[in-house]
C-alpha positions in Angstrom: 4.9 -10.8 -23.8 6.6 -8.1 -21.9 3.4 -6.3 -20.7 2.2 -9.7 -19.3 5.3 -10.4 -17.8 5.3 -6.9 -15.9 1.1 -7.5 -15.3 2.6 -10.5 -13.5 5.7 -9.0 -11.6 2.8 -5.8 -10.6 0.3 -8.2 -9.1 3.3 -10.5 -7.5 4.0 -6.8 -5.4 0.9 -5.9 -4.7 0.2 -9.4 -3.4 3.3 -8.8 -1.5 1.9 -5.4 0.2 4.1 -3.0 -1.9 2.5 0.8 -2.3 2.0 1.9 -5.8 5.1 4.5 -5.6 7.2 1.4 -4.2 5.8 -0.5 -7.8 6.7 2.3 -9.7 10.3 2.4 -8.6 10.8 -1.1 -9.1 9.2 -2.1 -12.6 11.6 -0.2 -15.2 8.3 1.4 -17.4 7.0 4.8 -17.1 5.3 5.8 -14.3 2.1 6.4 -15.8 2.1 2.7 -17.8 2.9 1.2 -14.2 0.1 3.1 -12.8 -2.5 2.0 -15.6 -1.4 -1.4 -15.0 -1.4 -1.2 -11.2 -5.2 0.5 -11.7 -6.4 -2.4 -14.3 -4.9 -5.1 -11.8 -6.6 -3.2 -8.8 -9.9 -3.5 -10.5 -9.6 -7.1 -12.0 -8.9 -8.1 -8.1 -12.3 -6.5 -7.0 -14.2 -8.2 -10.0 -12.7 -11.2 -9.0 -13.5 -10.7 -5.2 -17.1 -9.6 -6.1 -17.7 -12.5 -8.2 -16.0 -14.9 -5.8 -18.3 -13.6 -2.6 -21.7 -13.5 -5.3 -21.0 -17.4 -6.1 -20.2 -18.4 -1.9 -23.4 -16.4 -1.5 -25.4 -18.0 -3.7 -23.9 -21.5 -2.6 -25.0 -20.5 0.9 -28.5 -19.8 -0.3 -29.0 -22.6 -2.2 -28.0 -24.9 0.5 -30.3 -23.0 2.6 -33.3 -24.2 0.8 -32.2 -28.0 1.0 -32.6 -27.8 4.7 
């Protein structure tokens, strides 16, 4: 429960524009367990981004051929 709760509070700062060292000093963990959770919610973003632009893409394609 906690580490979701802090995976929450880390992306809620990042969506706010915070630098990792700001993140660090604010969530009351190690360092280095804020920065594996800042790193793992980095990378779940770019999945999510990559998946998100390969589904508009497709989208786009397959309306393409309608036309």
């Amino acid at each position: 429960m906690k580490t979701n709760s802090v995976e929450h509070q880390i992306g809620q700062l990042v969506r706010d524009d915070h630098s990792a060292e700001q993140i660090m000093n604010i969530i009351d963990l190690p360092a280095d367990q804020v920065m594996s959770l800042y790193r793992d919610y980095i990378e779940q973003r770019k999945q999510q981004q990559l998946r998100a632009s390969n589904q508009h893409s497709q989208a786009t394609y397959a309306m393409s051929l309608r036309s």
